[in-house]
N, C-alpha and C positions, 0 to 999 in steps of 0.2 A: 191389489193384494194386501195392501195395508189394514185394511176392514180386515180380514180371516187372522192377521196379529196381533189385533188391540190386547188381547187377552196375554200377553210377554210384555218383558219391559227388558233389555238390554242397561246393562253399568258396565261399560267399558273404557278404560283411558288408552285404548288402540283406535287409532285413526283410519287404519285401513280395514277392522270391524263397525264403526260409525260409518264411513263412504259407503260399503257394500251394504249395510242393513238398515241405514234409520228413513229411508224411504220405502221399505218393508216393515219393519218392526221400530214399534216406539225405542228411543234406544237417547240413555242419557251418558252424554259425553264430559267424562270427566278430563279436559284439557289438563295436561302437566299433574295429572294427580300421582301419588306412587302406589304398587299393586297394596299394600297395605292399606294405604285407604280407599282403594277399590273395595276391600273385603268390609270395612269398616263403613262406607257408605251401605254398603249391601244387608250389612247388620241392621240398619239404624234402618232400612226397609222393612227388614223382618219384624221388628218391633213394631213396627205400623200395620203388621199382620199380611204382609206379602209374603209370597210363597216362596220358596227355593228350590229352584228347577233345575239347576244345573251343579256340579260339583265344582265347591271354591278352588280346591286344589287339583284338578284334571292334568292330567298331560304329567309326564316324567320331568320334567323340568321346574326343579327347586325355586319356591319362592326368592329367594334369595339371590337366583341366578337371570331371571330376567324381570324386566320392570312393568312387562304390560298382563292385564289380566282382564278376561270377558266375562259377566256370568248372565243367565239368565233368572227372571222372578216373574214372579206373577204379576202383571200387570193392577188386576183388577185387589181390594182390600178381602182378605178371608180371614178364617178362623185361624189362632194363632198357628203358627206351623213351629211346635217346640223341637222337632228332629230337624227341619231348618234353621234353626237358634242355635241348638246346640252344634250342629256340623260347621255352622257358620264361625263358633266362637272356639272350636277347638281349632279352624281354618286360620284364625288370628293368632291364637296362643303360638301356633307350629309355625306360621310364618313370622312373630318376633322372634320366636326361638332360632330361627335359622337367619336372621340379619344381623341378632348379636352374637353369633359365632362369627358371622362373615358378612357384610353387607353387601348390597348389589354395587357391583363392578359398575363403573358410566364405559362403555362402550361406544363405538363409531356407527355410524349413522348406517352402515351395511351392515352391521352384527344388528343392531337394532330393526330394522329392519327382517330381518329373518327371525329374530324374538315376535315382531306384529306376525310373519304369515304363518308361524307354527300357533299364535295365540288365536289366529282369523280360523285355519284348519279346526282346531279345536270346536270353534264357536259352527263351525260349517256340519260340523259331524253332530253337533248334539242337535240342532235345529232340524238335520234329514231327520235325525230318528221320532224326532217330536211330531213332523208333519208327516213320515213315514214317505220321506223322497227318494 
């Protein structure tokens, strides 16, 4: 199934989005990164002319309030994607804005955990819609 994904590329520092998907879909694991520079790798993708496929900010739950983040990009280099640039860099601005009001709490390894399977749901629902599962 891996072949039918080359075409995505997965930036997630959620562990139980890398288990479930990087033997399906190319998917680079940022060990110990914070959702900021999840977004911030993802930038610095788009610059290189990858696509943004998936919305940085998804799901009702404030940058600020959990620490893992999935998104997906286009695999393969295309023509600039300036509405991925820009959603991307206004997705930065709104999430410093909301850690120097508040920053992310460190929570316990069971709240965290439920921050990965609402982040894994997330990444689960945009990929059905992408493959039309």
């Amino acid at each position: 199934m891996k072949g039918e994904n080359m075409d995505k590329l997965i930036i997630t520092n959620n562990n139980f989005v890398y288990d479930k998907y990087s033997k399906e879909i190319e998917t680079k694991y940022l060990n110990e990164q914070t959702f900021l520079q999840v977004l911030e790798c993802v930038r610095d993708k788009i610059h290189q002319r990858h696509k943004l496929l998936t919305h940085p900010l998804s799901g009702s739950v404030k940058p600020n309030e959990t620490p893992f983040k999935s998104i997906i990009i286009s695999q393969k280099v295309q023509t600039m994607d300036f509405d991925g640039l820009y959603l991307i860099e206004n997705s930065i601005a709104s999430t410093k804005k909301f850690l120097n009001n508040r920053p992310t709490p460190h929570c316990s390894e069971k709240i965290a955990n439920d921050f990965r399977l609402i982040d894994l749901s997330l990444i689960e629902n945009a990929i059905k819609k992408m493959y039309c599962l």
